[in-house]
GUNUMI-66007 format. One record per residue (C-alpha): residue in three letters; x, y negated, z negated. Coordinates in Angstrom, 2 decimals, always signed. Layout:
+------+---------+---------+---------+
! type !       x !       y !       z !
+------+---------+---------+---------+
!  Ala !       X !       Y !       Z !
...
+------+---------+---------+---------+
This chain:
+------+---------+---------+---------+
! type !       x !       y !       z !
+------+---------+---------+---------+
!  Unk !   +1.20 !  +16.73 !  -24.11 !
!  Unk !   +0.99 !  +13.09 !  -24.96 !
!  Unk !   +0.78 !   +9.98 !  -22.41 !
!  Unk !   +4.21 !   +8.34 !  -21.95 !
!  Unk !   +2.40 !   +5.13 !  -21.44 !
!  Unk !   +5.69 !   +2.95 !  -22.26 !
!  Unk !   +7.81 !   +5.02 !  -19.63 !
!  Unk !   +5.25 !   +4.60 !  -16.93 !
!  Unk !   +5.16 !   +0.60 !  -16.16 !
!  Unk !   +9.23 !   +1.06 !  -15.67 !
!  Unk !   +8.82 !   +3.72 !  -13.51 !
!  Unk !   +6.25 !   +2.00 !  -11.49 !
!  Unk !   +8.33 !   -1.04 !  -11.44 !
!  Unk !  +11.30 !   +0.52 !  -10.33 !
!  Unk !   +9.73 !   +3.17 !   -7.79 !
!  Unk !   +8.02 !   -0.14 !   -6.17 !
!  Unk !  +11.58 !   -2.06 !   -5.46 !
!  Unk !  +12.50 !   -0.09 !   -2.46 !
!  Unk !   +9.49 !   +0.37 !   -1.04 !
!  Unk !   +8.44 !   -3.68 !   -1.39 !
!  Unk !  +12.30 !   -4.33 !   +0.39 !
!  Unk !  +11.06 !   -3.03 !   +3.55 !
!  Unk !   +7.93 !   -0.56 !   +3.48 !
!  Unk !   +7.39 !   -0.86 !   +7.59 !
!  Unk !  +10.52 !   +1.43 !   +7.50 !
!  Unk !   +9.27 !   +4.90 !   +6.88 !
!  Unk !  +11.51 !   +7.26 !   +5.36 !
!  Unk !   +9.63 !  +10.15 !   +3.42 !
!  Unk !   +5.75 !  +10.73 !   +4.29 !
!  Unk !   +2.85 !  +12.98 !   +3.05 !
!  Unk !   +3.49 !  +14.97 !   +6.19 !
!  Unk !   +7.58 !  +16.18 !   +4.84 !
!  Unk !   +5.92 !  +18.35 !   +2.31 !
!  Unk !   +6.67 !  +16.37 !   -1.05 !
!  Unk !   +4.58 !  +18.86 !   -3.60 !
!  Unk !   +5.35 !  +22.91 !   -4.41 !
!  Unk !   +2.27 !  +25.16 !   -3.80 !
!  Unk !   +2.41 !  +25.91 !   -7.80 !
!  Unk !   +1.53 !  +22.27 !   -8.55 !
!  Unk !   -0.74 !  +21.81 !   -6.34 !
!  Unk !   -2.28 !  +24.58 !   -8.11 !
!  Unk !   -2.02 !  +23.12 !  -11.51 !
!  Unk !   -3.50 !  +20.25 !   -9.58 !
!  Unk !   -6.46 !  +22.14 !   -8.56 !
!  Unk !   -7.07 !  +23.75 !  -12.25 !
!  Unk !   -6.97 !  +20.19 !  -13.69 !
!  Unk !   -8.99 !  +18.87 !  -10.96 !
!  Unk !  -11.75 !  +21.53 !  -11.44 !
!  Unk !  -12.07 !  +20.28 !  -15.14 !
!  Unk !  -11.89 !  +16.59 !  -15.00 !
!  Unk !  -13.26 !  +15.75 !  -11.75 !
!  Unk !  -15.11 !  +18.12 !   -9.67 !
!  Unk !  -18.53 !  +17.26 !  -11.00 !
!  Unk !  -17.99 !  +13.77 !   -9.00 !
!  Unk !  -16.20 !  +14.56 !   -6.69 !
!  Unk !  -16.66 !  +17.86 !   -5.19 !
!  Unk !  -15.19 !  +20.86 !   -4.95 !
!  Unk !  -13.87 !  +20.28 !   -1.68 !
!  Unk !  -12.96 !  +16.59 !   -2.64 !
!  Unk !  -16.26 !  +16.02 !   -0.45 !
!  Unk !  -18.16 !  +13.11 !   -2.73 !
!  Unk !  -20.76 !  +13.51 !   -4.60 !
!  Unk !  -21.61 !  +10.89 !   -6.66 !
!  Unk !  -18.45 !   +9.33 !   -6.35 !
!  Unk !  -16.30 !   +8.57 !   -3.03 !
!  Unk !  -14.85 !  +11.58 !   -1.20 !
!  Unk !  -11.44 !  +12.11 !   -1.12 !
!  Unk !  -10.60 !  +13.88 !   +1.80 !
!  Unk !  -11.27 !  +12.81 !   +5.51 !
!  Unk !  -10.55 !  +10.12 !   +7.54 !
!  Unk !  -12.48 !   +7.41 !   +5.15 !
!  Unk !  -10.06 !   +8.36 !   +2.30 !
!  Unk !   -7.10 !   +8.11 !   +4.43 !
!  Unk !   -8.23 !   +5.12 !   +5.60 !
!  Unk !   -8.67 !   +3.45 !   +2.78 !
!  Unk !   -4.90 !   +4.20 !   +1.24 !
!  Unk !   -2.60 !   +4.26 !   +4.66 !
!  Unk !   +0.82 !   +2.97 !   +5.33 !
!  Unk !   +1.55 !   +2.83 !   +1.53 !
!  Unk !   +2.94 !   +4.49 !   -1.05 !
!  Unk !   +1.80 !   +7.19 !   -3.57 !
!  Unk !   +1.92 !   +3.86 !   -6.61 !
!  Unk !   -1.21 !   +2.39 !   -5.71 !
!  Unk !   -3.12 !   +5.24 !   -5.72 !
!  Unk !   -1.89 !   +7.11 !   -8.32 !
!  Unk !   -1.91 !   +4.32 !  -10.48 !
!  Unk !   -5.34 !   +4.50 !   -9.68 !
!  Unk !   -6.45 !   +7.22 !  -11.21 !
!  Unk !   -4.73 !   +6.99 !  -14.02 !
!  Unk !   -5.89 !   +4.26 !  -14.59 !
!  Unk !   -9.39 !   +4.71 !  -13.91 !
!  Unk !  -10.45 !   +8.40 !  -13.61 !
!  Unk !  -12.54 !  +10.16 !  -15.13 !
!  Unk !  -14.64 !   +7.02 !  -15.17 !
!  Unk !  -14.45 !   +4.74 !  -18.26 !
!  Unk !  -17.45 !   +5.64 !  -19.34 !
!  Unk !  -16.51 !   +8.93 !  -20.24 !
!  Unk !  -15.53 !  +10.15 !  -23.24 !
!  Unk !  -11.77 !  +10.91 !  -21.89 !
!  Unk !  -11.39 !   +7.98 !  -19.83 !
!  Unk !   -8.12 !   +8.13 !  -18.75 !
!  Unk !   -7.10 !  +10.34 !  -21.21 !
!  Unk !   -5.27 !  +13.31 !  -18.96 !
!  Unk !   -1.43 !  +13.60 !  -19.49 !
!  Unk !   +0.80 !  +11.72 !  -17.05 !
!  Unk !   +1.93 !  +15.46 !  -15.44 !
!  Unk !   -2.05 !  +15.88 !  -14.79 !
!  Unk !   -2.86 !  +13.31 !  -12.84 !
!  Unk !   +0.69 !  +13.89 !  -10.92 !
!  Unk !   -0.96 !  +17.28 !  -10.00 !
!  Unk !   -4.26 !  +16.13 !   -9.23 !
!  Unk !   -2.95 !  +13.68 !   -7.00 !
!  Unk !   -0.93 !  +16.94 !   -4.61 !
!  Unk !   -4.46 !  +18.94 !   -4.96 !
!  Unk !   -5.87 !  +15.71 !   -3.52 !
!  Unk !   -3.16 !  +15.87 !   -0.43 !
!  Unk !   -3.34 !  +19.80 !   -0.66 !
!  Unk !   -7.53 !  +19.20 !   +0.22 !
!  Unk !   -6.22 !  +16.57 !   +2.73 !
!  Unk !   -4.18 !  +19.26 !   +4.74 !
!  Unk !   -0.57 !  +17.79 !   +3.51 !
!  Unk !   +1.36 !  +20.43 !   +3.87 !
!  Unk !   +3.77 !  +21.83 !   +0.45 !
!  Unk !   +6.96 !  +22.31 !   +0.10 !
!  Unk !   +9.83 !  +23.11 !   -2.13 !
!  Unk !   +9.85 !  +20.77 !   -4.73 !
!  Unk !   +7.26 !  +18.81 !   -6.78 !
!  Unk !   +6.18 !  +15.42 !   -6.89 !
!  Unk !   +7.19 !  +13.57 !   -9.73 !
!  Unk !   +6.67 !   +9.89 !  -10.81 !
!  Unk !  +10.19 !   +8.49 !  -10.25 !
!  Unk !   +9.50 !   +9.63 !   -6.31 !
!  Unk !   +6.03 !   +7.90 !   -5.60 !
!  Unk !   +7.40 !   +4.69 !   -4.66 !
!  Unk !   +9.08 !   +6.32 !   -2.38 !
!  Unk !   +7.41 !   +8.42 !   -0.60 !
!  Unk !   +4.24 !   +6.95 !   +1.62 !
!  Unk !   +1.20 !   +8.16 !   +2.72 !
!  Unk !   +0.30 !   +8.56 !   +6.31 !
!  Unk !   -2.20 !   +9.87 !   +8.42 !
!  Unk !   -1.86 !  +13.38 !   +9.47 !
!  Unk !   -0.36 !  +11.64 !  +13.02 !
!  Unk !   +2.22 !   +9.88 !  +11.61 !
!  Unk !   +2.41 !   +6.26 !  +10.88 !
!  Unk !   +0.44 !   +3.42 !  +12.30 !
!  Unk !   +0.08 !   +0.17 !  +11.62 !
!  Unk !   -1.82 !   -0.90 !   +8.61 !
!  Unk !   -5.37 !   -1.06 !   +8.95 !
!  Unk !   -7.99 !   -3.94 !   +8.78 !
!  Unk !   -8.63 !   -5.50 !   +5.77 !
!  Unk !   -5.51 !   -4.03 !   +4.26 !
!  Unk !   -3.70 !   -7.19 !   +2.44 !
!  Unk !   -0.38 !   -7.43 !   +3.70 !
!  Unk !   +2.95 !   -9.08 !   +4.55 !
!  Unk !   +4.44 !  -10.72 !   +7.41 !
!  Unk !   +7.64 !  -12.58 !   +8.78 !
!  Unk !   +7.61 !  -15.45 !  +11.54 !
!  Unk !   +7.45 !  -18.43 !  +12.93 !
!  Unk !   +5.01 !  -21.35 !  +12.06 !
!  Unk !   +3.62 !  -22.50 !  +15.19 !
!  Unk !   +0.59 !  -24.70 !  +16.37 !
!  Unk !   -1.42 !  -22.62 !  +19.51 !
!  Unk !   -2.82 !  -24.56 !  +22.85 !
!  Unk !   -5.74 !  -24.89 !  +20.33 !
!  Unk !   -3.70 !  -26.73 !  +18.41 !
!  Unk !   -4.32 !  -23.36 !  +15.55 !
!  Unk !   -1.79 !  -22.63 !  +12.76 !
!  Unk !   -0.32 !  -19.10 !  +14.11 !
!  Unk !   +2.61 !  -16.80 !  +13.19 !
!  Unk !   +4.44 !  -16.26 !  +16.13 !
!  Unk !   +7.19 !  -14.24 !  +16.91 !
!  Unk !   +5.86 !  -12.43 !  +13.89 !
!  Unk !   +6.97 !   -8.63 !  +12.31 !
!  Unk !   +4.92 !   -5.75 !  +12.40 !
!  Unk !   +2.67 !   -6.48 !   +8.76 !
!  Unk !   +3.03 !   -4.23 !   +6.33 !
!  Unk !   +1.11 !   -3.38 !   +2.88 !
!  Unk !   +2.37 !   -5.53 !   -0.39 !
!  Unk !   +0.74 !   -5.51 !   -3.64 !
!  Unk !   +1.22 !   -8.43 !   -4.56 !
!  Unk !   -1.50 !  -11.32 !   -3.40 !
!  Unk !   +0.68 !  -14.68 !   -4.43 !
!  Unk !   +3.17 !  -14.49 !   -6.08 !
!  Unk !   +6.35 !  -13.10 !   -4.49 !
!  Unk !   +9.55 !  -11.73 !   -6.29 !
!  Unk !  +12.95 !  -12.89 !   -5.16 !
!  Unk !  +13.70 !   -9.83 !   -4.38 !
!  Unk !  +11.02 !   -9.27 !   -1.89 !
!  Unk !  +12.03 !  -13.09 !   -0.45 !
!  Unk !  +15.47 !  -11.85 !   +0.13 !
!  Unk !  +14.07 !   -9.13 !   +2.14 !
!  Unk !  +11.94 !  -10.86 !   +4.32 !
!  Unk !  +14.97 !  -13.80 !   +4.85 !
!  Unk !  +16.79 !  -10.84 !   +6.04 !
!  Unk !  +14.00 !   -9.45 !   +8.71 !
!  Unk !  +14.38 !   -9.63 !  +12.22 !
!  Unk !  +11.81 !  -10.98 !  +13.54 !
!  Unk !   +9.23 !   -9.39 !  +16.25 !
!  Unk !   +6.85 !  -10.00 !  +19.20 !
!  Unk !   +3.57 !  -10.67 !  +17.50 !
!  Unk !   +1.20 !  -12.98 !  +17.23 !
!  Unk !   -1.33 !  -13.68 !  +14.33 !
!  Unk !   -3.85 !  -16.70 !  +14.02 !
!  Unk !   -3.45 !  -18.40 !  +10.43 !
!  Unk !   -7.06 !  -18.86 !   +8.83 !
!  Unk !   -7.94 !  -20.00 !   +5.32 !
!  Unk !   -4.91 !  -22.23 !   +5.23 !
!  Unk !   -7.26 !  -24.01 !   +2.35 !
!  Unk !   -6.52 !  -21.56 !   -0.16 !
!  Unk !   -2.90 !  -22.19 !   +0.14 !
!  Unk !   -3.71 !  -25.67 !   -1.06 !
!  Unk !   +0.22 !  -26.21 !   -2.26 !
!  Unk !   +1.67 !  -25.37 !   +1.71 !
!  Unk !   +1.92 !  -28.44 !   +3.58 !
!  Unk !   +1.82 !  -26.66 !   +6.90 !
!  Unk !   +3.07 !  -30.28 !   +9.14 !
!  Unk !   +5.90 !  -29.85 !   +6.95 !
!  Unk !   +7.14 !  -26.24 !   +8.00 !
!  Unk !   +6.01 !  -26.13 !  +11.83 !
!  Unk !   +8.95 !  -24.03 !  +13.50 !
!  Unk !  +10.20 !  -22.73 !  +10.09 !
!  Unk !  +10.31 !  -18.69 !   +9.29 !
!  Unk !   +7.78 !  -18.38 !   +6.99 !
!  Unk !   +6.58 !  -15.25 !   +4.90 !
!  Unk !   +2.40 !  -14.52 !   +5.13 !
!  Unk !   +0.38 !  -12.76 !   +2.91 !
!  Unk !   -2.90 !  -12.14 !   +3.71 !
!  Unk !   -5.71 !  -10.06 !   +4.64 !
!  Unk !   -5.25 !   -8.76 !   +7.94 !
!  Unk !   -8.58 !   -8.57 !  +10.36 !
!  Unk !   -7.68 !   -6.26 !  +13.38 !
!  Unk !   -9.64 !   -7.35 !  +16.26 !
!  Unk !   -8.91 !   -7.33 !  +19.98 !
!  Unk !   -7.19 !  -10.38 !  +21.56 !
!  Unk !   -8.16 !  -12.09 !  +17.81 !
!  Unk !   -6.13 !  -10.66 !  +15.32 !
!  Unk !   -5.47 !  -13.05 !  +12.29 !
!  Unk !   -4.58 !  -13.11 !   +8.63 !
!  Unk !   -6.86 !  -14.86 !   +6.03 !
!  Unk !   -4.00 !  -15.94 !   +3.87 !
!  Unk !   -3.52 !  -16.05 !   -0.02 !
!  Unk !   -0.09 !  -16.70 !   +0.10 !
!  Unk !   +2.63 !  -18.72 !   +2.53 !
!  Unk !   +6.64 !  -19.06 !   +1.56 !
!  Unk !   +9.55 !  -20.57 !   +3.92 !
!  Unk !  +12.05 !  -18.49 !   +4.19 !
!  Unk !  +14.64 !  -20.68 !   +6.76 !
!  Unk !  +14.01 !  -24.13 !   +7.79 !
!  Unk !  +15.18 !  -22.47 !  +11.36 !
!  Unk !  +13.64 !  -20.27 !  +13.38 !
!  Unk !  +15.58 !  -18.08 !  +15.76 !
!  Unk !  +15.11 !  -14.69 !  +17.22 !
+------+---------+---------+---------+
């Protein structure tokens, strides 16, 4: 069965729309059973042949990362199936093998539920295909949290100066995953104008690297951050790579 390589990029473009719009609001998960048992069986077949030898029979790493357990989880949280399918279709079996990336689309579709199947996602009734990976997002197996550190994300508030006289986001939402570092569609600025915004606070560092934001210019304007997020107690802060005003008013 051939690659659709042309049909892919559309899908992935148009399986990313809803979940950019607003991807703190969790609709379908990993744990509502979003595979069949008979592909996650395929999965395992096609897994045995193309990527056991790294991997592990029980997805336990051997020389190559694990994927299943916490650290794998970890690492792809509060997002959707895209990324990390994308990623190994991209990228697995390694390039420097002979069939680099050279599975059918379906394959890697069912590699990807023997890969939940290993993580204890339960199955259910229908299969996963590509037109539902955007959305449909993967959780930990209690539910959804917020995103962990060092996750690059997005987040709506206000532009504020602290006692320290810091840049901070104030009044901020809850940040979410976004794949994008910079540059921001106008779709996904219309849906962060239209947030509500929430009761968090985030210091502002690196505000150097968004060396075309005049910050004096946009104190007490809504503002859109993208960053990477640092989770630490009584500190948490972004270390931006991208700032956009959204409303030259700020209002709860």
């Amino acid at each position: 069965m051939p690659r659709t390589s042309t049909f892919w990029p559309i899908i992935l473009m148009l399986s990313m729309l809803p979940a950019m719009a607003a991807r703190q609001e969790f609709g379908t998960t990993v744990l509502d059973g979003v595979y069949s048992e008979a592909q996650a069986a395929r999965g395992q077949a096609a897994y045995r042949t193309s990527c056991v030898a790294c991997h592990g029979d029980a997805g336990e790493g051997v020389s190559a990362p694990a994927l299943a357990g916490d650290r794998f989880i970890e690492r792809w949280r509060e997002d959707t199936l895209v990324p990390i399918y994308g990623f190994i279709r991209e990228r697995m079996p390694p390039r420097r093998a002979a069939n680099a990336g050279a599975l059918p689309d379906t394959d890697y579709l069912d590699i990807l539920t023997h890969i939940l199947n290993l993580n204890e996602y339960r199955s259910g009734e229908g299969e996963l295909t590509a037109d539902l990976l955007g959305s449909v997002t993967l959780v930990g197996r209690d539910g959804p949290r917020p995103v962990p550190d060092g996750a690059h994300v997005v987040a709506v508030g206000c532009l504020s100066l602290d006692a320290a006289g810091r840049w901070i986001l104030s009044n901020s939402t809850e940040p979410v995953r976004t794949p994008s570092i910079t540059t921001s569609t106008f779709a996904e600025l219309e849906a962060s104008s239209r947030r509500s915004l929430g009761s968090q606070v985030f210091r502002l560092v690196d505000m150097e690297a968004v060396f075309d934001f005049e910050p004096e210019e946009h104190e007490g304007h809504k503002i859109q951050a993208k960053g990477y997020i640092v989770r630490q107690p009584n500190a948490e802060r972004i270390g931006l790579s991208a700032l956009e005003m959204l409303d030259s008013s700020c209002e709860l």
